[in-house]
C-alpha positions in Angstrom: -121.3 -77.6 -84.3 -119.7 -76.9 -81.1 -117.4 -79.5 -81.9 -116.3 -78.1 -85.0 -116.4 -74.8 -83.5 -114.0 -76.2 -80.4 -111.8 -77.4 -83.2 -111.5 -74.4 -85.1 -110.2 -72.6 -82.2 -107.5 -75.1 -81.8 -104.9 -73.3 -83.3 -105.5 -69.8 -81.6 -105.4 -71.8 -78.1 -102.3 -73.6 -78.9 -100.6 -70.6 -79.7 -101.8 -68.8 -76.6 -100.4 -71.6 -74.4 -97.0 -71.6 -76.1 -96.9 -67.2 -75.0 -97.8 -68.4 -71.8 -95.5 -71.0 -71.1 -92.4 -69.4 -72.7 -89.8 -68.4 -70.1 -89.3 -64.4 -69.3 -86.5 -64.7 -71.7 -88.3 -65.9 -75.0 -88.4 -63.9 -77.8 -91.0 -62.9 -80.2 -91.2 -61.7 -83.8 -93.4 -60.1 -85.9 -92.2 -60.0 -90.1 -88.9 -61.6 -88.5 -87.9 -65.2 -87.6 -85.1 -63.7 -85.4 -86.3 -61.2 -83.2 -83.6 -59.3 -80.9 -85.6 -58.1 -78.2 -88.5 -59.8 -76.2 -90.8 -57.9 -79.0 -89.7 -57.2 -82.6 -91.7 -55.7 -85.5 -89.9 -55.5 -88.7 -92.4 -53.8 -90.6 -94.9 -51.3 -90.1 -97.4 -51.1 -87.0 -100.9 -49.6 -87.0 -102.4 -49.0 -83.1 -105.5 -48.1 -82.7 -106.6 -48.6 -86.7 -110.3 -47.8 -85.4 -109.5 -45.0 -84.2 -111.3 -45.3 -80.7 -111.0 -44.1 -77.5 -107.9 -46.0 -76.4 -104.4 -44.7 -75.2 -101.0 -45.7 -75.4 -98.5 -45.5 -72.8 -95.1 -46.7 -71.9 -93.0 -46.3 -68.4 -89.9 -45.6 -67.9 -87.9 -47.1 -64.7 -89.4 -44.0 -62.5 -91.8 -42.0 -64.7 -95.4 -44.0 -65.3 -96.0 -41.9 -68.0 -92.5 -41.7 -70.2 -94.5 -41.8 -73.4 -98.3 -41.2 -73.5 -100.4 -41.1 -76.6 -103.8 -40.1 -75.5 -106.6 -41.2 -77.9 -109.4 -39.1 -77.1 -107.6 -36.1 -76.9 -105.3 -36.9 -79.6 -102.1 -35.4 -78.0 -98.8 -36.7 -76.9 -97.0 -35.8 -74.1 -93.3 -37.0 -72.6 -92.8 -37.7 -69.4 -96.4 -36.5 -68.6 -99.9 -37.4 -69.6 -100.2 -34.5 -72.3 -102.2 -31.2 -71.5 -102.0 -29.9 -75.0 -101.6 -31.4 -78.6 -97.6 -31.9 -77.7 -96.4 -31.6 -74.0 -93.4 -31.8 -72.4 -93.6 -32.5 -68.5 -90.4 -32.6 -66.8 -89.2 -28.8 -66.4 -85.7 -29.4 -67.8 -85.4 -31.0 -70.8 -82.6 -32.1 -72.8 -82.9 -32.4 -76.8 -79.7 -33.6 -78.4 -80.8 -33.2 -82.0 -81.7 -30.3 -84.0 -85.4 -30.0 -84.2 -87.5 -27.6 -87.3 -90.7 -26.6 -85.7 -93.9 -26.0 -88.1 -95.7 -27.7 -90.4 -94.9 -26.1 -93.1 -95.9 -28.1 -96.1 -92.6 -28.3 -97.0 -92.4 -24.7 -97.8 -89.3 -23.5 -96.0 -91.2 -21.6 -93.8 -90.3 -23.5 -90.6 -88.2 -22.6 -87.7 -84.9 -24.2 -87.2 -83.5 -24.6 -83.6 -80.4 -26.2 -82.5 -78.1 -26.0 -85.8 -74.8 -24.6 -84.9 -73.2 -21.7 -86.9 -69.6 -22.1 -86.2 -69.2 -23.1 -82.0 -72.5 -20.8 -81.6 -76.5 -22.3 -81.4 -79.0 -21.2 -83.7 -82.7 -19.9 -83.6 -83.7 -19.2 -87.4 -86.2 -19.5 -90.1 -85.8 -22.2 -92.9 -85.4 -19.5 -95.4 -84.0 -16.1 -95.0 -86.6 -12.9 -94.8 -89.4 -14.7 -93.0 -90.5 -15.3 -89.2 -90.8 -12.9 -86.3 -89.9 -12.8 -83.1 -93.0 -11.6 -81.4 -96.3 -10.2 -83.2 -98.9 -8.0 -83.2 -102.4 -9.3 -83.0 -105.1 -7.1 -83.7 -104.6 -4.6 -81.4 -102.6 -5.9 -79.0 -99.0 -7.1 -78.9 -97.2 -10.5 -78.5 -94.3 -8.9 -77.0 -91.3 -9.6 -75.4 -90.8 -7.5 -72.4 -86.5 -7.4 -72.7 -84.3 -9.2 -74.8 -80.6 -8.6 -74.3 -77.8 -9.3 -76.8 -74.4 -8.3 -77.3 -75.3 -6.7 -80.6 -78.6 -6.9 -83.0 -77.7 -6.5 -86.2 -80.0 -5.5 -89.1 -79.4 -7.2 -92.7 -77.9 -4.0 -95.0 -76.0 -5.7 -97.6 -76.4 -4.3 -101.1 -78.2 -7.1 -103.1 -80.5 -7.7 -100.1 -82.4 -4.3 -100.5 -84.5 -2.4 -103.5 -85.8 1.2 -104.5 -82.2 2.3 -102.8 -82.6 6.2 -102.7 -79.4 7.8 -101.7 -80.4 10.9 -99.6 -77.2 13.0 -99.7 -77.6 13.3 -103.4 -81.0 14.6 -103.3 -81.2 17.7 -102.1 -85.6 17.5 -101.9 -84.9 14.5 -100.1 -82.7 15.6 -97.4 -84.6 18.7 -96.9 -88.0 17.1 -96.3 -86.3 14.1 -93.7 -84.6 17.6 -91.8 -88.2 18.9 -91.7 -89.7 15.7 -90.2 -86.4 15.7 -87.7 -87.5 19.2 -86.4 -91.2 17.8 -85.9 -90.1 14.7 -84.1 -91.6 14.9 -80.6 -89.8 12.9 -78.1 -91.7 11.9 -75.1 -91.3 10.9 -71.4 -93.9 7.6 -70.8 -94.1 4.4 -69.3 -95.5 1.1 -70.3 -98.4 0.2 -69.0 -97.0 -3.4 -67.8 -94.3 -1.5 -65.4 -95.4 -0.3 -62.3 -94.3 2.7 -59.7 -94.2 0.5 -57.0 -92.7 -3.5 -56.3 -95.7 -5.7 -56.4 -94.7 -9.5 -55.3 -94.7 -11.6 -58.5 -94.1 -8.8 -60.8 -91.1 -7.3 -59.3 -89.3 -7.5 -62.8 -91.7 -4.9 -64.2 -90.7 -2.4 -61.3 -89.6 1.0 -63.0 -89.3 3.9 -60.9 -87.4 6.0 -64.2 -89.3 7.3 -67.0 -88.4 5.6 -70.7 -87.8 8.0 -73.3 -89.3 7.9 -76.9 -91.4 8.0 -79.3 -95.5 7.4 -80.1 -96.0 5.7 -83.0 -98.7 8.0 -83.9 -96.7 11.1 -84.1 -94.1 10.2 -85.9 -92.9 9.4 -90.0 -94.4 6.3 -91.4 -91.1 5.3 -92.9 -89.5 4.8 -89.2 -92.3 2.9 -88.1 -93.0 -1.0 -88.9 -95.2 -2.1 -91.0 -98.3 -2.4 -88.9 -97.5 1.7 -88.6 -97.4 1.1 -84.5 -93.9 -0.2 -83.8 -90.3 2.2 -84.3 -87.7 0.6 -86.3 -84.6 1.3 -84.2 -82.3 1.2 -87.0 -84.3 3.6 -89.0 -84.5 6.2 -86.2 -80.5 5.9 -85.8 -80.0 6.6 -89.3 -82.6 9.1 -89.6 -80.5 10.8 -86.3 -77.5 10.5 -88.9 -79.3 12.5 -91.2 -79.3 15.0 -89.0 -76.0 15.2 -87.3 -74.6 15.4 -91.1 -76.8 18.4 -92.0 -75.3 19.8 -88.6 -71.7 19.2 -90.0 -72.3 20.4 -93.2 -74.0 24.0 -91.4 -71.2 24.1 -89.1 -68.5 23.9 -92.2 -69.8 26.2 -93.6 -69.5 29.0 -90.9 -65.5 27.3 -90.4 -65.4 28.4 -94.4 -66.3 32.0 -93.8 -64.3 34.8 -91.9 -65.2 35.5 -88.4 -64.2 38.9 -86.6 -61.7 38.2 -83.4 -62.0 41.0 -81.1 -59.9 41.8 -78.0 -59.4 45.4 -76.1 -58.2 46.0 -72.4 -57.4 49.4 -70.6 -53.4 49.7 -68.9 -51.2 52.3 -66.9 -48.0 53.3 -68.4 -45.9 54.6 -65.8 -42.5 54.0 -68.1 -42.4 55.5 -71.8 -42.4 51.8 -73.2 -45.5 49.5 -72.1 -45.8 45.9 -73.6 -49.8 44.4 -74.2 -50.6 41.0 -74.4 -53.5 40.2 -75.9 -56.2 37.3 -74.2 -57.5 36.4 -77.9 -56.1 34.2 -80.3 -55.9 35.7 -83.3 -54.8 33.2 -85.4 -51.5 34.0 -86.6 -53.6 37.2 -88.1 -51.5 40.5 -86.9 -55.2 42.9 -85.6 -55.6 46.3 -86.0 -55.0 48.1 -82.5 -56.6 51.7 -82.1 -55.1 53.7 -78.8 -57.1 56.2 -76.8 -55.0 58.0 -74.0 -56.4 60.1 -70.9 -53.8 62.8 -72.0 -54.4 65.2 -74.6 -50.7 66.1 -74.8 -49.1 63.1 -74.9 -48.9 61.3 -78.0 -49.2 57.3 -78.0 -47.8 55.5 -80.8 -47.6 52.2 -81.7 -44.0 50.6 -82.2 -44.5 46.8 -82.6 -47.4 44.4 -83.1 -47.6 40.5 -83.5 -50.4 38.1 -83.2 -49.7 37.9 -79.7 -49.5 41.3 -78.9 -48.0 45.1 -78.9 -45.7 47.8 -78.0 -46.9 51.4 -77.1 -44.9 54.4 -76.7 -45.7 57.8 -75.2 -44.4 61.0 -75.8 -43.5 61.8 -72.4 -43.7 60.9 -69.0 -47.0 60.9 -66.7 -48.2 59.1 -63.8 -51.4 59.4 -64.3 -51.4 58.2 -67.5 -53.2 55.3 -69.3 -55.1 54.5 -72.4 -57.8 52.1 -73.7 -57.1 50.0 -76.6 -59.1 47.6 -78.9 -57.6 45.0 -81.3 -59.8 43.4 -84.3 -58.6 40.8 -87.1 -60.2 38.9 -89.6 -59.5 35.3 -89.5 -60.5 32.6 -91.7 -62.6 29.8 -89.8 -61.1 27.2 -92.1 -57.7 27.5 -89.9 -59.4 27.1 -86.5 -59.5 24.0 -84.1 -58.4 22.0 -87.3 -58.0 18.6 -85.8 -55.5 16.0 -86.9 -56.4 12.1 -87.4 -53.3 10.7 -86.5 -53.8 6.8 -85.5 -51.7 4.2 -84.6 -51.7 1.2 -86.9 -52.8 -1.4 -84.3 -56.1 0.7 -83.5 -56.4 1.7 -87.1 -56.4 -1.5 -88.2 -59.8 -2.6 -86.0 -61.6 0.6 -87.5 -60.3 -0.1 -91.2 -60.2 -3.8 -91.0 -57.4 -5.0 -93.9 -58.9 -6.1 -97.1 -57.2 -9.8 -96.9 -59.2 -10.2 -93.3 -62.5 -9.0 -94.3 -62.4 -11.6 -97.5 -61.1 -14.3 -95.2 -64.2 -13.9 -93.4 -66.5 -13.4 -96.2 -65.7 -16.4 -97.4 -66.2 -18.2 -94.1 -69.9 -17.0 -93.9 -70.5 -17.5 -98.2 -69.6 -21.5 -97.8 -72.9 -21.8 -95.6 -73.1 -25.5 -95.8 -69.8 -26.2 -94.2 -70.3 -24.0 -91.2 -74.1 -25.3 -90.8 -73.9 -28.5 -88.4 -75.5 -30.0 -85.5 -73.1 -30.3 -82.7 
């Protein structure tokens, strides 16, 4: 039996000693007879089928632990034994490929990171209207503390919105969001991550000023988000628009009605001819002028009037004499501090952009797959 048993075994030992005594520059291959490297598989590897306690691991020329597959935890971690279901060890990293982060059962729900819109990197979700960045959890927040941008820009195209209610044509409407502007009550506060004083390690969190704002609490349900906790920016500005409009519309409407311009002034007349100037502008309106002397005997008369003023002329001679005068008009508002719009071409052109540019860059952002790309 051992014989046979020796014999059996034959094969296994024969190959061991050919591994053994092939040179550091012999090749082996598994599912190939011409293998490339000193190891190559041409068709699919299982390690660790068993699924024991047993760890892979290979080094790079300075790093021990380039790869590391850690069985018992079952994590992998790059250029680190792993910490955490996927780590990353070195603290700069360099990923040349996009990546889609999530498992999303395909979804479309992931996040996409790395594509390139135009000569500009992306962070966005597989498909448009989902993800956040940030989130509330129970009652706490996942916050970012800043986030600083050269614009953020909220979605308002036409066929991206529903139950569109246009305020200005409904009077109710308007009248009930004036109401709620009237109750708004802005408040002076601070965060209760900033502090009044520097404190080593969390010297970004220094704020010595007050923020101004709002409390969710106190304020219309439509401007908050959807947790009824945060403010939507955007809506606050717009309901501010609201507002300013409805102060336009009261303010026209006092330009539309006739306002009385008043001026009046006391003078010596020392000659037999004086001419007044009036302070007001009246408009182009000629006022009404009503003269009260200090003389009883010497008449005062009127001889000329304009907008800009008036000629009185007395009866006779006195050096002690003068008079008090008053001029009113009635002028139309609609005529005052009208203000022209007259803008040159070049800087009319970047607040009216030309129809043939806008739809040059429509179409840019409509052909979405040609401007997607990795870089």
């Amino acid at each position: 039996m051992k014989k046979n048993h020796l014999f059996n075994r034959l094969p296994y030992l024969f190959i061991a000693f050919l591994l053994f005594s092939l040179s550091a520059s012999a090749q082996v291959g598994i599912g190939t007879t011409s293998p490339t490297a000193q190891l190559t598989v041409m068709e699919d590897a299982i390690f660790n089928e068993s699924g024991g306690n047993h760890d892979f691991r290979v080094e790079g020329n300075t790093n021990t632990n380039l790869f590391f597959i850690d069985g018992s935890a079952d994590a992998i971690g790059f250029s680190a034994v792993p910490t955490a279901p996927f780590s990353l060890g070195i603290p700069v990293h360099t990923i040349f490929h996009p990546i889609e982060i999530g498992n999303d059962g395909n979804t479309g729900s992931q996040a996409l990171l790395g594509y390139f819109r135009g000569p500009d990197v992306t962070i966005e979700p597989e498909s448009g209207g989902y993800g956040y960045v940030g989130y509330r959890v129970g009652s706490a927040w996942q916050e970012w503390y800043r986030m600083y941008s050269n614009g953020f820009i909220t979605v308002s195209a036409r066929e991206s919105k529903r139950n569109i209610h246009q305020v200005n044509l409904d009077s109710g409407i308007k009248n009930y969001l004036i109401n709620n502007i009237r109750n708004l009550k802005p408040s002076l506060y601070n965060y209760i991550n900033e502090y009044d004083e520097m404190i080593v390690g969390k010297e970004n969190h220094y704020r010595p000023a007050f923020r101004l704002g709002l409390i969710a609490d106190e304020s219309p349900d439509y401007i908050l988000d959807e947790g009824f906790s945060g403010v939507d920016t955007y809506a606050l500005a717009t309901l501010n628009l609201i507002g300013i409009q409805h102060n336009m519309d009261e303010i026209e409407k006092i330009k539309n009605s006739n306002v009385v311009i008043q001026d009046f002034g006391t003078n010596k007349l020392n000659t037999l001819e004086l001419w007044v100037s009036f302070t007001e502008d009246f408009n182009n309106q000629i006022p009404i002028i009503t003269l009260t002397g200090n003389k009883s005997y010497i008449n005062l008369s009127i001889i000329e009037k304009t907008p800009t003023g008036f000629r009185v002329k007395a009866s006779q001679l006195d050096n002690q004499l003068s008079f008090d005068w008053i001029a009113v008009a009635k002028v139309n508002n609609k005529n005052i501090n009208q203000r022209e719009s007259i803008i040159p071409n070049n800087i009319k052109d970047k607040l009216e952009v030309p129809q043939e540019i806008k739809n040059q860059i429509i179409n840019f952002y409509n052909t979405t797959n040609a401007n997607i790309k990795s870089k």
